[in-house]
N, CA, C and O atoms as a GROMACS GRO file, in nm:
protein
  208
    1UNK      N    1  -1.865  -0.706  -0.768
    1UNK     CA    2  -1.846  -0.579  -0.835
    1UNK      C    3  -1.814  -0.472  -0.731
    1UNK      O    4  -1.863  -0.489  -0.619
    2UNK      N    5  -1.740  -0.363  -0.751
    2UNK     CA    6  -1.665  -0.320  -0.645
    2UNK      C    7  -1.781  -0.185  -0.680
    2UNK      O    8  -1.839  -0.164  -0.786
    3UNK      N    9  -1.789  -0.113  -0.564
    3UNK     CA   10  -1.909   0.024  -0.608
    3UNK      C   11  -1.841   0.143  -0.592
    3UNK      O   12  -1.724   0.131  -0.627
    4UNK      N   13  -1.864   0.232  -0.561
    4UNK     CA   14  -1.789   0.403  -0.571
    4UNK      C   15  -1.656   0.374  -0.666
    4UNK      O   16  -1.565   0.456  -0.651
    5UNK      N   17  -1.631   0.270  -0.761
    5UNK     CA   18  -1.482   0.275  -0.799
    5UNK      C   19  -1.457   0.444  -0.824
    5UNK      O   20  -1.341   0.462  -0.786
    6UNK      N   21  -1.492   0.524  -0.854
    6UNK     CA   22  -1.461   0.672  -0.897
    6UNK      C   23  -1.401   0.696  -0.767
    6UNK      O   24  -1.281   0.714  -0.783
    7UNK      N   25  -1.444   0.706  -0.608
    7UNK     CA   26  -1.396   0.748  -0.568
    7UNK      C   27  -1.297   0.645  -0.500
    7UNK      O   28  -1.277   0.680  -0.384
    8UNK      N   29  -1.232   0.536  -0.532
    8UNK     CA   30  -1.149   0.462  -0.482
    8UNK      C   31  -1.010   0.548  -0.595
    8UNK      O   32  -0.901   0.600  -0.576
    9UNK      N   33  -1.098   0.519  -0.706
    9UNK     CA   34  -0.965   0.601  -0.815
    9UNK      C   35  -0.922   0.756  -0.824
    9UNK      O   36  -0.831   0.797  -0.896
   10UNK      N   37  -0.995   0.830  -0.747
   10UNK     CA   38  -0.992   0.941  -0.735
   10UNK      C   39  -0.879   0.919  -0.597
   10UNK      O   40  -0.759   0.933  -0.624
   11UNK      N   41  -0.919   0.882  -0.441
   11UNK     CA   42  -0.827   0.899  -0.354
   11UNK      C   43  -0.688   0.823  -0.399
   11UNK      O   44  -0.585   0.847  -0.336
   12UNK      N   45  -0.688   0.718  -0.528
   12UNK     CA   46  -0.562   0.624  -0.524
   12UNK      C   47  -0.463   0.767  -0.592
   12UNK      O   48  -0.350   0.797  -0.556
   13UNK      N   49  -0.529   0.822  -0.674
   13UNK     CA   50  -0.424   0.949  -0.771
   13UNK      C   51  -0.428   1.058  -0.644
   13UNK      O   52  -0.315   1.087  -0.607
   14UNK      N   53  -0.487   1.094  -0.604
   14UNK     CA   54  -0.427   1.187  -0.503
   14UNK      C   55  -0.351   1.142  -0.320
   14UNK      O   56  -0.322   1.206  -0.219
   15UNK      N   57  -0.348   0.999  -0.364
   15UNK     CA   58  -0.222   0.958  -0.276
   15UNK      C   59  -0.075   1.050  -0.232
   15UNK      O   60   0.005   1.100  -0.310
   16UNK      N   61  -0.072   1.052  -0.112
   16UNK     CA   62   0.044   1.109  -0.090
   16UNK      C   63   0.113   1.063   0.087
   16UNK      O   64   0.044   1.077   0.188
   17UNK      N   65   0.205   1.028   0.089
   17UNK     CA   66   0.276   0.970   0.230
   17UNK      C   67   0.217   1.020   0.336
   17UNK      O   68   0.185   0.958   0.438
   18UNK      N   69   0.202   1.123   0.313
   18UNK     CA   70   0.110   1.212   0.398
   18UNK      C   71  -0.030   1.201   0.443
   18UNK      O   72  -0.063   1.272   0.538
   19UNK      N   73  -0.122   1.118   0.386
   19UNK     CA   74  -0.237   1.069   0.406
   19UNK      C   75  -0.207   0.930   0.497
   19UNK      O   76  -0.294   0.848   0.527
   20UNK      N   77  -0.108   0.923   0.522
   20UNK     CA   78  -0.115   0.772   0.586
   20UNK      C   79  -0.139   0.803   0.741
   20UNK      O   80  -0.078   0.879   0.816
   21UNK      N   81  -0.229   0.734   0.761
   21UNK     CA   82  -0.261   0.726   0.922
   21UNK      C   83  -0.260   0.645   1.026
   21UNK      O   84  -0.276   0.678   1.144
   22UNK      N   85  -0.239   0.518   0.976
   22UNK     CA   86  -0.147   0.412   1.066
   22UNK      C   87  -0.111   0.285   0.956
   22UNK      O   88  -0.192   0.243   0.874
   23UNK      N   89   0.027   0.235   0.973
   23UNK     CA   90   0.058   0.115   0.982
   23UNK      C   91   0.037  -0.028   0.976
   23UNK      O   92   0.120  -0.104   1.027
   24UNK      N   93  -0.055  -0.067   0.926
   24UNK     CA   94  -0.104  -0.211   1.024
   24UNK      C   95  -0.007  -0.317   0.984
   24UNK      O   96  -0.060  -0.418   1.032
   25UNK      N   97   0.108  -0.357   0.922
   25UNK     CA   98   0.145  -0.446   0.880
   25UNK      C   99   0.302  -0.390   0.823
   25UNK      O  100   0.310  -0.281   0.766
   26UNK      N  101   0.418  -0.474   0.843
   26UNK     CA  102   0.514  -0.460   0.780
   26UNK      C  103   0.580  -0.612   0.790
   26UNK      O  104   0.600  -0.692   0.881
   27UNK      N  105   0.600  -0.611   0.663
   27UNK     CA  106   0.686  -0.754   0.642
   27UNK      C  107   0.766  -0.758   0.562
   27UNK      O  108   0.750  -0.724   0.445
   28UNK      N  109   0.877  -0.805   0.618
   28UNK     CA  110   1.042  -0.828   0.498
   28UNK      C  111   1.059  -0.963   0.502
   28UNK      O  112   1.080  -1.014   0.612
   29UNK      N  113   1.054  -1.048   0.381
   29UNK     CA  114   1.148  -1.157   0.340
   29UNK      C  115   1.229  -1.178   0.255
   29UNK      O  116   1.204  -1.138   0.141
   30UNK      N  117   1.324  -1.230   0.277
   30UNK     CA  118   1.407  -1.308   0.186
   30UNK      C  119   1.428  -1.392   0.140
   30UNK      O  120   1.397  -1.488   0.210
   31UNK      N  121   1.484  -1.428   0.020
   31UNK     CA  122   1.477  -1.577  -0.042
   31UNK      C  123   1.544  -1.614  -0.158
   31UNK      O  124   1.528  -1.549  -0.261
   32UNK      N  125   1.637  -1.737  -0.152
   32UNK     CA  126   1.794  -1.788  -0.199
   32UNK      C  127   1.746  -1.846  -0.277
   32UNK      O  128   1.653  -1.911  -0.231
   33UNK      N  129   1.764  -1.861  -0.397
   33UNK     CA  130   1.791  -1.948  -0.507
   33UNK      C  131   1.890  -1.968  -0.583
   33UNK      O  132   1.920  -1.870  -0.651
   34UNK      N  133   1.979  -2.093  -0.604
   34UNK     CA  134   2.082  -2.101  -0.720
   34UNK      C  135   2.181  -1.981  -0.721
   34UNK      O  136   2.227  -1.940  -0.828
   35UNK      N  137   2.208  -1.932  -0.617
   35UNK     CA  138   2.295  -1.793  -0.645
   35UNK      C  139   2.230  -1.678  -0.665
   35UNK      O  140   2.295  -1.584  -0.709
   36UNK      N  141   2.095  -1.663  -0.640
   36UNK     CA  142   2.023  -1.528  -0.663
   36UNK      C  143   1.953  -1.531  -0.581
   36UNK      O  144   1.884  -1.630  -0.557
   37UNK      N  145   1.949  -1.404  -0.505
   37UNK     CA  146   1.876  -1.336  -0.356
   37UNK      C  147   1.781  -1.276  -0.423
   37UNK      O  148   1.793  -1.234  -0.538
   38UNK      N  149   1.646  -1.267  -0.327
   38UNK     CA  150   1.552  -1.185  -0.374
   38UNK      C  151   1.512  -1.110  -0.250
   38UNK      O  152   1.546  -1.175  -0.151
   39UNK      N  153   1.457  -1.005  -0.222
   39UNK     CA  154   1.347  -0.966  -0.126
   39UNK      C  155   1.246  -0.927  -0.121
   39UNK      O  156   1.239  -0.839  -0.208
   40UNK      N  157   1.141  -0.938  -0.063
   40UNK     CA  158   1.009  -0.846  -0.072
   40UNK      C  159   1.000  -0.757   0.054
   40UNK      O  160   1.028  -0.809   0.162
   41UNK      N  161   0.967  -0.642   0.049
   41UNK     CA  162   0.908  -0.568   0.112
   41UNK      C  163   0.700  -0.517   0.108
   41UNK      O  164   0.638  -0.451   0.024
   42UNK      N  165   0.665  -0.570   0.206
   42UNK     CA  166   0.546  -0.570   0.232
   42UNK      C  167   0.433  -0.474   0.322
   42UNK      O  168   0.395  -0.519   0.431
   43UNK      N  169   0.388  -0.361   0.281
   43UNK     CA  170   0.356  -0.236   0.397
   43UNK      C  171   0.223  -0.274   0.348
   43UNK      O  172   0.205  -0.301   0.229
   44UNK      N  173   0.120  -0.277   0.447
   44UNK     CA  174   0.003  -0.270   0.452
   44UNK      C  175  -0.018  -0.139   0.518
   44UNK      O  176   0.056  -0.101   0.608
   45UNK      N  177  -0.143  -0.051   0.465
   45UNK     CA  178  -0.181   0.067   0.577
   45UNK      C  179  -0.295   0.108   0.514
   45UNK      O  180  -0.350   0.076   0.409
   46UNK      N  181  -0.327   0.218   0.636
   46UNK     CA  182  -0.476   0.302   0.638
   46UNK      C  183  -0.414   0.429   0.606
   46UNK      O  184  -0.316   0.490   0.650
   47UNK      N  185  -0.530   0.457   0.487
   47UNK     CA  186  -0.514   0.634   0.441
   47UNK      C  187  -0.619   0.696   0.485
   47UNK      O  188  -0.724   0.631   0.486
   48UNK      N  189  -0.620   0.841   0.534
   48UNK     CA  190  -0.721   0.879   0.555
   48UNK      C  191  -0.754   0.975   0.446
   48UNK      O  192  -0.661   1.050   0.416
   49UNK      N  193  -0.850   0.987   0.391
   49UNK     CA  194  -0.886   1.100   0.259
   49UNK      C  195  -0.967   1.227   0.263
   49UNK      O  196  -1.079   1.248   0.310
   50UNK      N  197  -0.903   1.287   0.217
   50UNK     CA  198  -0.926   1.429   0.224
   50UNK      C  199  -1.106   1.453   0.201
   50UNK      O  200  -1.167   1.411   0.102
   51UNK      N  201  -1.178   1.542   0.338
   51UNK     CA  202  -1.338   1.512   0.328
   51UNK      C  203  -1.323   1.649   0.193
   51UNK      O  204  -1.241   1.739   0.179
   52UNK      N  205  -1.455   1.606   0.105
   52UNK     CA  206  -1.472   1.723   0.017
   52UNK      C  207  -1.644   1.765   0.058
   52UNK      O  208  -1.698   1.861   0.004
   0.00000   0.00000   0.00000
């Protein structure tokens, strides 16, 4: 069972590019099937949240 969910759902809605504070992960693949390309794009990162 996950605990503070209020404030996990509170920082997820006041998300903004701008809270991001590092990087940890970027991954691109691609992948062919039968004539159809796909890709994923994959960003992992740390937000930092606004102290109240």
């Amino acid at each position: 069972m996950i605990k503070n969910i209020e404030l996990i759902t509170e920082v997820a809605q006041e998300f903004t590019l701008q809270n991001i504070k590092f990087i940890v992960g970027f991954f691109l693949s691609f992948k062919s099937e039968l004539l159809e390309g796909t890709s994923s794009l994959d960003i992992d990162f740390i937000i930092e949240a606004a102290e109240k």
